[in-house]
PAZAPA-4460 file (N, C-alpha, C; in steps of 0.05 Angstrom, whole numbers, plus 32768, in hexadecimal, padded with zeros to 4 digits):
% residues 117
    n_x    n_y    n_z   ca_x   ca_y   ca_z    c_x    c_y    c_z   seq   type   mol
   8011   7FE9   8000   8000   8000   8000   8012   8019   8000     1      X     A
   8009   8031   7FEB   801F   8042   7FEE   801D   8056   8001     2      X     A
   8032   8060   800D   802B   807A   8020   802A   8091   8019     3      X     A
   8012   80A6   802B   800C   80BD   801E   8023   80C9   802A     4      X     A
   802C   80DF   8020   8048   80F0   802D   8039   8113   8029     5      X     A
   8024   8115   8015   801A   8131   8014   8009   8133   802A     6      X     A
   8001   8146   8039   7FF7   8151   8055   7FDB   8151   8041     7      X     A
   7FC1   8150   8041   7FA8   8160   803C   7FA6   817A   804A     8      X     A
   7F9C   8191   803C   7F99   81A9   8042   7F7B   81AD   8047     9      X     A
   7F75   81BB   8067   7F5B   81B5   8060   7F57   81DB   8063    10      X     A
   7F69   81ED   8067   7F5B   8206   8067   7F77   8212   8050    11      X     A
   7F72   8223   8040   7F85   8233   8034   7F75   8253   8032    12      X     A
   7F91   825C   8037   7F89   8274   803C   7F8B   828C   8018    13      X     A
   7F7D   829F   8019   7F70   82AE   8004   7F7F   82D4   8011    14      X     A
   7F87   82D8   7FF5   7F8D   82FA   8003   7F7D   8307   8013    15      X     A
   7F5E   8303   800F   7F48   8317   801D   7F49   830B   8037    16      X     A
   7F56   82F0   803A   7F53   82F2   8061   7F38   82DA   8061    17      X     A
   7F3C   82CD   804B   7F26   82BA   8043   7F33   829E   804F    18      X     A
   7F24   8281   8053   7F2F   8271   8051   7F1D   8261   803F    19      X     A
   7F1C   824A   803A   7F15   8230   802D   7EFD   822B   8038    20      X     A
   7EF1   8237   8052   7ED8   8230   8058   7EC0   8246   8053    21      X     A
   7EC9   825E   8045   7EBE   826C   8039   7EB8   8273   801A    22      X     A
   7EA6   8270   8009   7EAA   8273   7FF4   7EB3   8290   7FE8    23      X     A
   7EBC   8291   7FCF   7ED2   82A8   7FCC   7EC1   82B9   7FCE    24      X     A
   7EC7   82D6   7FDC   7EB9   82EE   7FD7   7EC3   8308   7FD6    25      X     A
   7EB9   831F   7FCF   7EBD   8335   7FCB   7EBE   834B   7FE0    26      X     A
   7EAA   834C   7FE4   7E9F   835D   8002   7E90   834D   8011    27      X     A
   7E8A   835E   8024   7E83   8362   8038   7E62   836C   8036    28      X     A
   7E4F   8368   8042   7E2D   8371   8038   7E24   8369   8055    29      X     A
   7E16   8386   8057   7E06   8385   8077   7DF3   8372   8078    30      X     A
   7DED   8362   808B   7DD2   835A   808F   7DC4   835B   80A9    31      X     A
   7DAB   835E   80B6   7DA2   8361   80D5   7DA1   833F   80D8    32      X     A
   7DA5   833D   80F7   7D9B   832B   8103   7D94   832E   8115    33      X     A
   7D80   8331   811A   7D66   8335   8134   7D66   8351   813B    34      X     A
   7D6B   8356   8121   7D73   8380   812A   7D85   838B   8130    35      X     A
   7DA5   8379   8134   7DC4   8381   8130   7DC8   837D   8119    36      X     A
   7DD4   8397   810B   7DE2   838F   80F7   7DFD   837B   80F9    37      X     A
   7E06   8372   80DB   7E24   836B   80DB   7E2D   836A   80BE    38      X     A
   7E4C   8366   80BB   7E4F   8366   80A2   7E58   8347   809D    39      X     A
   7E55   8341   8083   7E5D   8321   807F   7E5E   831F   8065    40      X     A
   7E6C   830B   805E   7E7A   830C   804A   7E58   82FC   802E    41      X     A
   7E60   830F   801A   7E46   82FF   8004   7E50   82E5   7FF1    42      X     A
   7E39   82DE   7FEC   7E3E   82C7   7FD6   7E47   82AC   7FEA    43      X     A
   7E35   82AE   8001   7E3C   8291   801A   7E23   8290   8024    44      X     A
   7E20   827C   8030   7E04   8276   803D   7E0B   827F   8054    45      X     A
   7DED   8282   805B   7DE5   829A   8077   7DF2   828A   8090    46      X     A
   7DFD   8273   808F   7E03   825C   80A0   7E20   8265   80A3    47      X     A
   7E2C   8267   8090   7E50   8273   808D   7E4E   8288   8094    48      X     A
   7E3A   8292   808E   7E3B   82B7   8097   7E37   82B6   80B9    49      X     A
   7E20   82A4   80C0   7E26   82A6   80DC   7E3E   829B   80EC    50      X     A
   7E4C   8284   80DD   7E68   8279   80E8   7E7A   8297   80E1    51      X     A
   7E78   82A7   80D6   7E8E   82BE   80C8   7E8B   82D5   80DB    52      X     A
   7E7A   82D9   80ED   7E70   82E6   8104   7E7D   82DE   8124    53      X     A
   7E71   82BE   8129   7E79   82AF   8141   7E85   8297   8134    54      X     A
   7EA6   82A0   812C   7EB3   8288   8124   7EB6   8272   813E    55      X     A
   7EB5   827D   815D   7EBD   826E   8165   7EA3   8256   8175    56      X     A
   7E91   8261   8168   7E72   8253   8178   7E65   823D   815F    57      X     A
   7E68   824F   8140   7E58   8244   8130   7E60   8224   812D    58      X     A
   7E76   8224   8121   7E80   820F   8119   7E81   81F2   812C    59      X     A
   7E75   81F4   813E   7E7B   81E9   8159   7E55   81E5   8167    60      X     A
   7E48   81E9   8156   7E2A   81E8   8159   7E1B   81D2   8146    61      X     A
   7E0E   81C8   8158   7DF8   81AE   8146   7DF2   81B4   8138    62      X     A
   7DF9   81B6   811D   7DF9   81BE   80FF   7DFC   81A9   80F3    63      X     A
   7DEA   81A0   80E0   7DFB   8186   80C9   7E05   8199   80B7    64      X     A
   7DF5   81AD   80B1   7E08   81CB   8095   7E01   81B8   8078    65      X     A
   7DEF   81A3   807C   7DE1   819B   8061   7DC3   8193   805D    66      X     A
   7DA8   81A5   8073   7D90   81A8   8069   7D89   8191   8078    67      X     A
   7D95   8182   8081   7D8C   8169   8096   7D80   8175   80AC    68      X     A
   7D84   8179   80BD   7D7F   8182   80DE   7D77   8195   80E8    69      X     A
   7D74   81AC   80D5   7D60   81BD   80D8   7D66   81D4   80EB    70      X     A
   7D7F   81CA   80FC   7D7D   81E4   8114   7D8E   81FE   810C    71      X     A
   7D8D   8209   80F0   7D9C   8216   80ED   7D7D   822D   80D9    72      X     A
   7D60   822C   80E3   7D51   8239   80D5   7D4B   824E   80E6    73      X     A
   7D4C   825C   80D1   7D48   827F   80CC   7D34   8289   80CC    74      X     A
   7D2A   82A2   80D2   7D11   82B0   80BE   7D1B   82CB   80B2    75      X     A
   7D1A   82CC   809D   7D24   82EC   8095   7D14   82F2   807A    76      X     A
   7D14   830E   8078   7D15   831A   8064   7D28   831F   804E    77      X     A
   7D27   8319   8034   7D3F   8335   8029   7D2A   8352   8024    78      X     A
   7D48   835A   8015   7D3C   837E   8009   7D24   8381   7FFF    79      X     A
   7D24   8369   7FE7   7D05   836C   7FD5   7CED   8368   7FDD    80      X     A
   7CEB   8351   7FF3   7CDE   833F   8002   7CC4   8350   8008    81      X     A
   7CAE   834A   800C   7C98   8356   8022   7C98   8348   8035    82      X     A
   7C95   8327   802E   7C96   831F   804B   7CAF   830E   8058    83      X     A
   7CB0   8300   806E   7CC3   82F5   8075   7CBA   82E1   806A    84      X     A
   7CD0   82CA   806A   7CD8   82AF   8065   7CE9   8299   8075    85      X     A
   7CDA   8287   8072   7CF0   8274   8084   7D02   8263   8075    86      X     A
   7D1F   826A   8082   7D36   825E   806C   7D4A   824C   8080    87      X     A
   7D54   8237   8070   7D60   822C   807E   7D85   823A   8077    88      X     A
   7D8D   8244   808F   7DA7   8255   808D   7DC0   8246   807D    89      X     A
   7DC3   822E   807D   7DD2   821A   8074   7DD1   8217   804F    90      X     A
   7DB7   821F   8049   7DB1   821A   8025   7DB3   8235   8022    91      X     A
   7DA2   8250   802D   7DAA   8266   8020   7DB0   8284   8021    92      X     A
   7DC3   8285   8006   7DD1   829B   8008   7DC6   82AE   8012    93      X     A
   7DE1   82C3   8013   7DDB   82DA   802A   7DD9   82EB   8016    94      X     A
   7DC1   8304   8023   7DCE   831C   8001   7DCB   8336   8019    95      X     A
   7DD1   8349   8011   7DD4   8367   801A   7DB8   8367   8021    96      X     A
   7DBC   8376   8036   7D9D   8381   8042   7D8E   8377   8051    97      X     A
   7D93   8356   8051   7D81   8343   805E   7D75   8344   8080    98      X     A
   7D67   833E   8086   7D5C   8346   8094   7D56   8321   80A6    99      X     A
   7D5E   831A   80BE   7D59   830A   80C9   7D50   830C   80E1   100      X     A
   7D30   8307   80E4   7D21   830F   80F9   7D22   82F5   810A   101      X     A
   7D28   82DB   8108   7D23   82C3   811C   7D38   82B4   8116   102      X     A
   7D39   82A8   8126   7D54   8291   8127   7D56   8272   8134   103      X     A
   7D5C   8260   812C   7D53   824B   8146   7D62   8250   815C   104      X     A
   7D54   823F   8179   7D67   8241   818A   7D88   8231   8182   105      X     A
   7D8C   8222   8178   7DA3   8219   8172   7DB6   8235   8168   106      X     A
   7DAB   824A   815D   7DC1   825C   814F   7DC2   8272   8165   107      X     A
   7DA7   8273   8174   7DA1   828B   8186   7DBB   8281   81A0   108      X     A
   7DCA   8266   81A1   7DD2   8264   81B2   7DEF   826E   81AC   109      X     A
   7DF6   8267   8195   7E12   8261   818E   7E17   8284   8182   110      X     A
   7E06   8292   8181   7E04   82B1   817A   7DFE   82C9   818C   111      X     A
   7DF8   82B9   81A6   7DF5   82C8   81BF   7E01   82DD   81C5   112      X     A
   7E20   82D4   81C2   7E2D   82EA   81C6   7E34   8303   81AD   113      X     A
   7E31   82FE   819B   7E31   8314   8186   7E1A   831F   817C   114      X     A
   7DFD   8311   818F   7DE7   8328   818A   7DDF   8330   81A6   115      X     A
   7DEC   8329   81BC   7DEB   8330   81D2   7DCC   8331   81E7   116      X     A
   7DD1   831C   81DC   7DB6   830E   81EC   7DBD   82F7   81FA   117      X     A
***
């Protein structure tokens, strides 16, 4: 059997200060959550955006991060929107303006401290 001698890379780093667990992006685009703003990076699901906020809570929370388990649902608005919607944070993207009025307790815990509740 032959031996591997190359290491696997599981984060590489990007000029903007990006890693591998973010998809590539540009800026930065405000969005509320529960009526704090924040900035977070676009073109990632609302799920990375909340890991991109509380790197040290998200990633580390009962999350499957693939539409299984559910404890990562949202309610928000966007810009165009009239009414809210319920999204699951894990499938979708974030855009400027968005507006997130509810959260499960699973995210309300692991976000405690950066919406200060």
């Amino acid at each position: 059997m032959p031996k591997q001698t190359d290491s696997q890379v599981t984060e590489i780093s990007a000029g903007n200060g990006t890693t591998q667990v973010f998809r590539p992006y540009e800026r930065l685009v405000e969005i509320k959550i529960l009526g704090k703003t924040f900035e977070v990076p676009e073109k990632n699901t609302i799920l990375r955006c909340f890991q991109y906020i509380s790197p040290e809570t998200i990633p580390y929370g009962r999350f499957c991060w693939n539409q299984d388990c559910q404890y990562c649902r949202v309610v928000g608005k966007m810009v165009d929107d009239d009414t809210s919607r319920e999204m699951l944070s894990c499938k979708f993207l974030v855009s400027a303006g968005m507006d997130i009025t509810e959260i499960s307790p699973e995210l309300k815990y692991c976000l405690q401290r950066k919406l200060g509740k």
